[in-house]
Structures are given as structure tokens and as C-alpha cells.
C-alpha positions as CSV (number, residue, x, y, z in Angstrom):
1,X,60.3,-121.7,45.2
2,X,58.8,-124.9,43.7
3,X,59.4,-127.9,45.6
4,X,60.2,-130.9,43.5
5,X,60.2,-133.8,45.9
6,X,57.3,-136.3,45.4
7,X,53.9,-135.9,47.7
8,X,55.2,-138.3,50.8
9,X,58.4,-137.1,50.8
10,X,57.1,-133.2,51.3
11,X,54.4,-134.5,54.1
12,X,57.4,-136.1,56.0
13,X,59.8,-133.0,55.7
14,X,59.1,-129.9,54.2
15,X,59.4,-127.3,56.5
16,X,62.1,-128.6,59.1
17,X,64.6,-125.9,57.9
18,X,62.4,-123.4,59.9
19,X,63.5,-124.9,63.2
20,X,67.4,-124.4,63.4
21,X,68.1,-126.8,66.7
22,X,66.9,-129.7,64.1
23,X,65.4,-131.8,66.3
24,X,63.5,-134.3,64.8
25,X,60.1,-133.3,65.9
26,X,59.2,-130.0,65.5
27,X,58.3,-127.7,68.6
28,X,55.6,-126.4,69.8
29,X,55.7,-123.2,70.5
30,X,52.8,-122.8,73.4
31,X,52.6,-119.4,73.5
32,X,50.4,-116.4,73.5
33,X,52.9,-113.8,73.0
34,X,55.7,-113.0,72.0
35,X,59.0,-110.8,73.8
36,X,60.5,-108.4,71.8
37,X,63.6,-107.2,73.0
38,X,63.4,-103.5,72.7
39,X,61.0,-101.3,71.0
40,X,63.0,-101.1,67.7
41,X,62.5,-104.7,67.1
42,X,58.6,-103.8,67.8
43,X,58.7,-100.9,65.0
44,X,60.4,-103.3,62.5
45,X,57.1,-105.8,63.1
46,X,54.6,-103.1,62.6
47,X,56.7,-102.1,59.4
48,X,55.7,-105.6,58.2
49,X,59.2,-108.0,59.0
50,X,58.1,-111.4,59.1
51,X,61.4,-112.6,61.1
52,X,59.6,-111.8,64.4
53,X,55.9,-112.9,65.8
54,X,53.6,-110.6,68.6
55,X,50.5,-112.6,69.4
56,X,49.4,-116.0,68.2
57,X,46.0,-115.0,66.5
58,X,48.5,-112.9,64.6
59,X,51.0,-116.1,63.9
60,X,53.2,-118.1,65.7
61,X,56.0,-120.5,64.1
62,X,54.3,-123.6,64.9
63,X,51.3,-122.3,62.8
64,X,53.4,-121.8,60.2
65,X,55.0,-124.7,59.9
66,X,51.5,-126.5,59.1
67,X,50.6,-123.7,56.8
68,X,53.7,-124.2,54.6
69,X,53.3,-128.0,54.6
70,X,49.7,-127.5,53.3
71,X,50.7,-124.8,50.8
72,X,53.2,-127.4,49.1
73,X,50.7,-130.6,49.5
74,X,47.7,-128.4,47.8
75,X,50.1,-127.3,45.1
76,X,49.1,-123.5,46.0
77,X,51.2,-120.4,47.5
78,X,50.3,-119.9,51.1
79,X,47.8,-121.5,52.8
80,X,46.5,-120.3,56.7
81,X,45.0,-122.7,59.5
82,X,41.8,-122.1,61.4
83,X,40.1,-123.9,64.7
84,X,37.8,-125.6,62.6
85,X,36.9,-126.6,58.9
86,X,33.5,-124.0,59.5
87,X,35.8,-121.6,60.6
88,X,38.1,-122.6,57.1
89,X,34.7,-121.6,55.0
90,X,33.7,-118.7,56.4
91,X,36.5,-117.0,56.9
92,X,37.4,-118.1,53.1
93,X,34.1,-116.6,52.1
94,X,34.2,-113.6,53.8
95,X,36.9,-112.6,52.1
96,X,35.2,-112.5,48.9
97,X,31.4,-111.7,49.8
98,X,29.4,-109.2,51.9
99,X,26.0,-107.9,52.3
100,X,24.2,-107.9,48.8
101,X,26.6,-110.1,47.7
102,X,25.9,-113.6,46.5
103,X,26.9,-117.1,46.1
104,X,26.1,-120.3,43.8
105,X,26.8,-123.6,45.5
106,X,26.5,-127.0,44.1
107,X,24.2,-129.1,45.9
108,X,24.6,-131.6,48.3
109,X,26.9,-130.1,50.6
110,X,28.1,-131.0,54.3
111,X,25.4,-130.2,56.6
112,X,27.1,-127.6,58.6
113,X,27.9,-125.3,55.4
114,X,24.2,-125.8,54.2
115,X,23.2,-124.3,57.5
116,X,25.7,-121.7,57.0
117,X,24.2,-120.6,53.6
118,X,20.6,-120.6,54.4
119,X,20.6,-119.5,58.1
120,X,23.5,-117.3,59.0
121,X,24.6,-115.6,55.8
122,X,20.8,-114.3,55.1
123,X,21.6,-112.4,58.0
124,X,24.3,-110.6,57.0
125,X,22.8,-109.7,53.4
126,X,24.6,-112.6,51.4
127,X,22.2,-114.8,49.3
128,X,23.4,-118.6,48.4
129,X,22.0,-120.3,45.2
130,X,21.9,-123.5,44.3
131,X,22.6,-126.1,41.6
132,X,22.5,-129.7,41.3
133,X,26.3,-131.2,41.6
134,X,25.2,-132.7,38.0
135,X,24.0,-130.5,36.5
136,X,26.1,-127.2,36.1
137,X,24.9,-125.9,33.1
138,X,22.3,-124.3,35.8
139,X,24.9,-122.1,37.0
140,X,24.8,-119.6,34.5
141,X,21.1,-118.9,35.3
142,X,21.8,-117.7,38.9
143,X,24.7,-115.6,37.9
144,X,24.1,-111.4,38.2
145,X,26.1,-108.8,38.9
146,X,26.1,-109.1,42.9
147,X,27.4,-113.2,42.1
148,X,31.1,-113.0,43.2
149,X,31.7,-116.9,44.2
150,X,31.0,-120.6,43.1
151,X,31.4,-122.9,45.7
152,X,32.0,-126.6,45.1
153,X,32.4,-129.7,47.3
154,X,33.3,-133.2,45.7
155,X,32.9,-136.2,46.2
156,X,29.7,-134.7,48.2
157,X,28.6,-135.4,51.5
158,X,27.0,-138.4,52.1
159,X,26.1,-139.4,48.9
160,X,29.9,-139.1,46.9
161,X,28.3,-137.6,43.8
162,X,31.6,-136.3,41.6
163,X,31.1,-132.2,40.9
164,X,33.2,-131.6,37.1
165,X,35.6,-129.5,38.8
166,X,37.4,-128.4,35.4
167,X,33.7,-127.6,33.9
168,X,32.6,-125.9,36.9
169,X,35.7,-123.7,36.6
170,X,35.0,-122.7,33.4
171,X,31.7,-121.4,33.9
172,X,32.7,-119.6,36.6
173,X,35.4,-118.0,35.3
174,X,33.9,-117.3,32.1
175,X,32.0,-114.8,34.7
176,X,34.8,-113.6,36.3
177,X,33.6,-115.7,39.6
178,X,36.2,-117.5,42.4
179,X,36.0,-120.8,42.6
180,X,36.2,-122.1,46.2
181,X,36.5,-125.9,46.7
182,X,36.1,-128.0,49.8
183,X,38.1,-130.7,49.1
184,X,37.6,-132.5,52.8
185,X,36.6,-136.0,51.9
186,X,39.1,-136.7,48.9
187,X,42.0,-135.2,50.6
188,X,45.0,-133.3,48.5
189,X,46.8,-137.0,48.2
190,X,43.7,-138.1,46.2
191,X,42.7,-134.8,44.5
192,X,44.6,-131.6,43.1
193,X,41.9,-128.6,42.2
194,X,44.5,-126.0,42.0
195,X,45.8,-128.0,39.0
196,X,41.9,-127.2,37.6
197,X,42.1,-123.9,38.1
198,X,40.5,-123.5,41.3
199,X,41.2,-120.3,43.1
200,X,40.9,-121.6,46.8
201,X,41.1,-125.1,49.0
202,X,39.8,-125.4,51.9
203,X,39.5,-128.6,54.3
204,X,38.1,-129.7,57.5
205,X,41.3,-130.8,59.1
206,X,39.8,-132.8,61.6
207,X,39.3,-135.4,59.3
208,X,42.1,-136.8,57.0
209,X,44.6,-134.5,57.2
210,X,44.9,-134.5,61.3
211,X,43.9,-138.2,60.7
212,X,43.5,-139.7,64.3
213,X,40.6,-138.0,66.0
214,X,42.3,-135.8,68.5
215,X,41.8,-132.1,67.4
216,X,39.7,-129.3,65.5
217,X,41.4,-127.9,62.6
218,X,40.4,-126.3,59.4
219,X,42.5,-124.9,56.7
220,X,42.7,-122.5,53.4
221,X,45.0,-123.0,50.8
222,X,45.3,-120.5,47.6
223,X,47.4,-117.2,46.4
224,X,49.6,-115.1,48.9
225,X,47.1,-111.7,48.5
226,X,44.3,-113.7,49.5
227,X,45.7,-115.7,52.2
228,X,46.6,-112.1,53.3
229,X,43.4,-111.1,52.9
230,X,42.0,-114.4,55.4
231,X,44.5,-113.9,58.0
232,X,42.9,-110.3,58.6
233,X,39.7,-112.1,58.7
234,X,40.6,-114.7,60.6
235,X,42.1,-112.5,63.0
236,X,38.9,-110.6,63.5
237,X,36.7,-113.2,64.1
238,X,39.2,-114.9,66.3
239,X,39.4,-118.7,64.3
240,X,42.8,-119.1,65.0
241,X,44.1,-122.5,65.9
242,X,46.4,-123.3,68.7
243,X,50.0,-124.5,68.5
244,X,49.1,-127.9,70.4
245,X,46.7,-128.2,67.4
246,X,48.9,-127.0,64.8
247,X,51.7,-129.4,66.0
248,X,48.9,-132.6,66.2
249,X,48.1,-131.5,62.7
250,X,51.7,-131.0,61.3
251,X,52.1,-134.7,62.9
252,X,49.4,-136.1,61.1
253,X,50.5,-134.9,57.9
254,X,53.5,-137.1,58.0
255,X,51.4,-140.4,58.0
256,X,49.1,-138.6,55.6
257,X,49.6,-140.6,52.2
258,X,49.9,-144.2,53.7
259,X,47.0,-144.1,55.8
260,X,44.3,-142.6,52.9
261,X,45.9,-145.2,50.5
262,X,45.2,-147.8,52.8
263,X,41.8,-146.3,53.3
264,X,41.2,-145.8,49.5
265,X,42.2,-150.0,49.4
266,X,39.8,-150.9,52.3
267,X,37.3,-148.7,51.0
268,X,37.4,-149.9,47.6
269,X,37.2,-154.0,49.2
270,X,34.2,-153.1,51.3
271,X,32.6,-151.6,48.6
272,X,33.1,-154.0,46.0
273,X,31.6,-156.5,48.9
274,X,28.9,-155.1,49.7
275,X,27.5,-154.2,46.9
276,X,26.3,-157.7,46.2
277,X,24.8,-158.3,49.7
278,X,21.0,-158.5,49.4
279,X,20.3,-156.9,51.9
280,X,21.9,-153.9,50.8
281,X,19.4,-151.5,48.2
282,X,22.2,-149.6,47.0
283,X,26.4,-148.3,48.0
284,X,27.8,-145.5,47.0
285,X,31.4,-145.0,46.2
286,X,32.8,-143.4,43.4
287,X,35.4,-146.4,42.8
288,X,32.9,-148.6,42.0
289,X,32.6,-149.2,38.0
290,X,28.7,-148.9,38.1
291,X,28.8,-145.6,39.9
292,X,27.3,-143.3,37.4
293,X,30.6,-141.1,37.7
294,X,32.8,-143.1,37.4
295,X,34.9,-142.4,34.9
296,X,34.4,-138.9,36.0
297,X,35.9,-139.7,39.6
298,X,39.1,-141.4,37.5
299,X,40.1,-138.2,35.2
300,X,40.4,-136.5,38.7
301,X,41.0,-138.3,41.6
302,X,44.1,-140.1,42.4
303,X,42.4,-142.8,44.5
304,X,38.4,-142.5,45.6
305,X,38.9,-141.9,49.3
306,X,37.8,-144.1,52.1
307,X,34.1,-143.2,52.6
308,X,31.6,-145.6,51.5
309,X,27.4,-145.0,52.3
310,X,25.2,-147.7,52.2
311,X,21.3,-147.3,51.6
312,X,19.4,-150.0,53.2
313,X,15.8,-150.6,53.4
314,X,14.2,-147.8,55.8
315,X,15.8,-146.1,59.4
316,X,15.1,-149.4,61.7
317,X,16.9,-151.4,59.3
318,X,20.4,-148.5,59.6
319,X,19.6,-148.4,63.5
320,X,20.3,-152.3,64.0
321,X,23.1,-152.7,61.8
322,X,24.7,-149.7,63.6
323,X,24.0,-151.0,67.2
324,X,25.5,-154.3,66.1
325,X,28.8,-153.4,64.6
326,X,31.9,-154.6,67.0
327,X,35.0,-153.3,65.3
328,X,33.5,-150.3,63.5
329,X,32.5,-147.7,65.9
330,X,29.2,-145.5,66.0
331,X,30.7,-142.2,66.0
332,X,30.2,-139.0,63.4
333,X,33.5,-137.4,61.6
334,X,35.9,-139.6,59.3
335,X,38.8,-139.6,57.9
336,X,40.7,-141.2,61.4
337,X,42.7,-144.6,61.6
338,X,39.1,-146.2,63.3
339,X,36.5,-147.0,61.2
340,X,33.5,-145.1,62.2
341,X,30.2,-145.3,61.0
342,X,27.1,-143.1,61.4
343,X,23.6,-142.6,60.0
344,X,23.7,-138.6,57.9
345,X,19.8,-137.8,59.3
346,X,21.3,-138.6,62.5
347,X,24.7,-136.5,62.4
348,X,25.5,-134.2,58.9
349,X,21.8,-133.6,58.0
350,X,20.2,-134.3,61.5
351,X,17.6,-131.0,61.7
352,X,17.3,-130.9,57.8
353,X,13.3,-130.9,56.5
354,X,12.2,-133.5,54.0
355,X,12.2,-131.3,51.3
356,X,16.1,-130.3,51.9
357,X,16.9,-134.6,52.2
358,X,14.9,-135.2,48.7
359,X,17.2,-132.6,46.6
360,X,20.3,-133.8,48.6
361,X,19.6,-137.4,47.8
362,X,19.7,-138.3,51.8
363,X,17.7,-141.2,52.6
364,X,16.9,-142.5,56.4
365,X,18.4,-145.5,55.4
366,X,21.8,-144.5,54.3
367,X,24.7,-145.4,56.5
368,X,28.0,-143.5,55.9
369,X,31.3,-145.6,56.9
370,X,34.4,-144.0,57.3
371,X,36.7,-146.9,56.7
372,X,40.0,-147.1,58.9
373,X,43.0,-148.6,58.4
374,X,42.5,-152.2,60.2
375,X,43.1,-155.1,58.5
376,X,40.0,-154.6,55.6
377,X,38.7,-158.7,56.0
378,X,37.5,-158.1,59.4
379,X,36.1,-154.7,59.1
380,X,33.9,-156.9,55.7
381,X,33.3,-159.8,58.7
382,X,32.3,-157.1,61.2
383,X,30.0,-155.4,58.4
384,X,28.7,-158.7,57.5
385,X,27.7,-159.9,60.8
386,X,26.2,-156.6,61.7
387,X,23.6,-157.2,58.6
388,X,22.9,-160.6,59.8
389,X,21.0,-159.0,62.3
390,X,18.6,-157.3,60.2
391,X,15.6,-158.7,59.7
């Protein structure tokens, strides 16, 4: 049944009618198992009733409680929670690919899932191409009869280039491909793809969604027969989050839409700022009116998120801005109430060969920031003193 309360109003309390004691928080429900009362109750499980649970990995009612939230946030019809965002994408793509199997991706993408395409999934058979997040047009001359996915990520890791999500949908459905979208750094506050036509969501929960740097969490979001079709993945490969998780992350959600629109509103300040400090060769943020995708960013994004990369003038100069920062804190992830800032060759693309950096468009000098929700004039005063320092 559609929900038709507005986007805070479902983070705060969808989902409470599960619990009938109605306490205001919902429990936890720590368990690894579950007692069934006699062996009848045990046969009408196997038979598939959903009224009772038999081991965690399976489900377990706190788990579902996030799942349904997400489902209605996302705009899609079940959605299942993993231990991690990696765990989010490959058990998402292993539902649709296997050996001889491949993929298109657009290019950049998060660090981790690059590694995951070119190191691990050669070994299982599965070949990953890929395309420039600009240019899309290229898909069609990767596509064969073994392609059975495009995978998208927007605004891209650490560089927030904008992927067409609409266009990049229609190419790939033109070839009968699923569209999988990791939609991580704009949040589903800031950005709807199922209202593109995407097939599936998936997010590093860590990040924005959990929101305060205190758990692991990954999620999928699409149709019921493919969530089905994860949670017997998922259950395989063991990715199953725990309830304490599940209940940190159902938490979170609550606060969800006034933290990222504060962080959208800092974001915005310090990017605006900054980009007319000399000292600064370039910033990134989609928000920005002389971001090349601009106007891109505004057809499909609610707000522009809170991550902002600077490029300054070579490693040394990142390095002492970094060590001198007071407020913001040197630390990788984003999407908590701190603002944290790290260096990509250092944490996302640490490993990654020059070649790799060049067609990502990571330089040595960028510095991403993950902008909080303090009070935005002295995360600019922290930022400007930092730079200060540079010589």
C-alpha cells in the first residue's frame, strides 16, 4: 500500500505498527534464533508464513523494520539490509550476473567497487566494462549478448561528476539490461532513481543514512522478486546485519532529512567560499553554478549533498592543510554529523595505479570534505586557517 505522508514524516514513523507494545522506540530484538512453540508452527514457516522468524540471517523483526522504512524512503517495494555497503553491491549483483556474464559501469566509481570489478569478479568469470560518467553514448559499444547489468554511481566518488540517470536508463533498457544505482553520496532525501526508472538502489549505510559514525550497514532497495532473490543470496554468503545495527540504523533514519539538509546548506557555503580562495586550483560540487553539470545536478537532485573536494596544488600542499584543520577531523567515510576530511589517494583510491587516477580524474591534490552539521562559519574559519598554512 502506497504511503502518502511526506519524506520526514515516513523517516520518523513508518513502521511502528509492527511493534504492538508501542513504545516509542522500537526494540531490538538481539537474537539469534527464534522459539517456536511446537513443530506445527515450524511446518507453517517452511510452508512460507511470514508471521514467525527461525534465525536472524534468515530475518528478524528488527531487520525488518529498517528494511520497510527504506523501501518507502527509496519509493521502491521491498528493500533488504546487509553488514556493509560492499556487501549491498555484491550481493545486488550476484543476483543478476555469473560466470561469463558481464557488466558496464560508469567510471569513476568508489574505490572499493572498482576493486570489486577488476580483481574479484574476474575470478568468478564476470567481466566489468567501462564508460566515462559523461559520456554514455559509449554504452552501446560494450553491450553483447552475455551484458546483463549497467551499473551507475552519481554524484561520483571523489570528484561529484553527475551520471544522466534518465539517459543511462534508456540505453540500458533499450537492451533489455538492469539498471543498478548506488545512490550513497546523494542520499534518497536528495535523489529518487526509482522515479527514473532504475531497477535497483543500493547504499552504503554507514554513511548518511546511519548518519553518526557508529555502525556498518549496506542496503538494497527494488521489486519484491528481486529482493527475494537477494535475501537467498545474502543468506548464503552470510552479509546479514545485526539487530543492534539495524536498530542504530532505523535510529538514524529518523534525523535523516534535517541533518543532509543542513549538510546540503553547509556544503553549498563552503563551497561557494572556497571557490574564490587563491590558493585553491579548483572545488568540486555539483551546486556550484560553474560546475559543468550543473543544471544536470538540478533536474535530478533535490539538494547537492554535503561532499565538497578541493584540488590544491600537488600532495604536500593537501597533507598540511589536513594536519592543520582543528574542527574538521582527518578521518575517511562521510555522511556523519562531524565534518571529516580525507585525501582519495590516501583512503577511496589509495592502491590505485596512475593510469586508473588519470581516467578517474583523481589528482594527489584533491581533498574530499564531508561537511557536518556544525555551525557552517566556523567549519569556513577552520578551513581558512588550515590554508593559511600552506605555503
Amino acid at each position: 500500500m502506497k504511503n502518502n505522508k511526506k519524506f520526514s514524516s515516513r523517516a520518523v514513523n513508518l513502521g511502528d505498527e509492527m511493534f504492538p507494545l508501542r513504545a516509542i522506540a522500537e526494540p531490538i530484538y538481539q537474537s539469534s534464533t527464534f522459539v517456536f512453540k511446537n513443530s506445527a508452527e515450524l511446518k507453517k514457516y517452511l510452508k512460507g508464513d511470514k508471521s514467525f522468524y527461525f534465525y536472524t540471517r534468515y530475518a528478524n523483526p528488527t531487520l525488518k523494520f529498517v528494511e520497510k522504512k527504506m523501501a518507502s524512503l527509496e519509493g521502491g517495494d521491498a528493500a533488504l539490509v546487509t553488514s556493509s555497503g560492499m556487501a549491498a553491491i555484491s550481493t545486488a549483483l550476484l543476483v543478476l550476473v555469473s560466470s561469463g556474464k558481464e557488466i558496464i559501469s560508469t567510471s569513476p566509481i568508489y574505490g572499493g567497487t572498482y576493486r570489486l570489478f577488476t580483481e574479484f569478479f574476474p575470478k568468478l568469470g564476470i567481466k566489468v566494462h567501462f564508460v566515462d560518467a559523461e559520456d554514455l553514448e559509449k554504452i552501446e559499444d560494450f553491450v553483447n549478448f552475455k551484458t546483463e547489468v549497467l551499473y551507475l554511481e552519481t554524484p561520483t566518488n571523489p570528484n561529484l561528476r553527475i551520471v544522466d540517470i534518465k539517459k543511462g536508463v534508456k540505453i540500458a533498457h533499450r537492451f533489455g539490461l538492469t539498471t543498478v544505482i548506488d545512490n550513497t553520496f546523494a542520499t534518497p532525501f536528495n535523489q529518487k532513481p526509482l522515479e527514473f526508472g532504475v531497477d535497483v538502489v543500493i547504499h552504503s549505510a554507514t554513511k548518511y543514512l546511519a548518519g553518526h559514525s557508529d555502525l556498518i550497514a549496506g542496503v538494497v532497495v527494488g521489486k519484491k522478486d528481486f529482493i527475494s532473490k537477494a535475501v537467498e543470496v545474502m543468506k548464503l554468503l552470510g552479509g546479514c546485519l545485526d539487530p543492534l545495527g539495524a536498530y542504530l540504523f532505523a535510529r538514524g533514519l529518523k534525523t535523516l532529512p534535517i541533518r543532509v539538509e543542513r549538510q546540503n546548506q553547509n556544503a553549498l557555503r563552503i563551497a561557494q567560499h572556497l571557490s574564490r580562495h587563491p590558493k585553491i586550483k579548483k572545488v568540486y560540487y555539483p551546486g556550484l553554478k560553474d560546475h559543468p553539470q550543473h543544471n544536470l545536478a538540478k533536474k535530478q537532485m533535490k539538494g547537492f549533498g554535503g561532499v565538497v573536494t578541493l584540488e590544491l596544488k600537488d600532495l604536500s600542499s593537501t597533507l598540511k592543510v589536513l594536519d592543520n584543520l582543528k574542527i574538521i577531523k582527518n578521518a575517511v567515510s562521510l555522511g556523519g554529523v562531524e565534518s571529516l576530511a580525507s585525501i582519495p589517494v590516501f583512503s577511496s583510491h589509495y592502491g590505485l595505479d596512475e593510469e586508473v587516477l588519470k581516467k578517474s580524474g583523481v589528482t594527489k591534490g584533491m581533498l574530499r570534505l564531508s561537511c557536518g552539521i556544525e555551525d557552517t562559519d566556523d567549519l569556513i574559519q577552520d578551513l581558512d586557517q588550515a590554508l593559511k598554512k600552506m605555503r
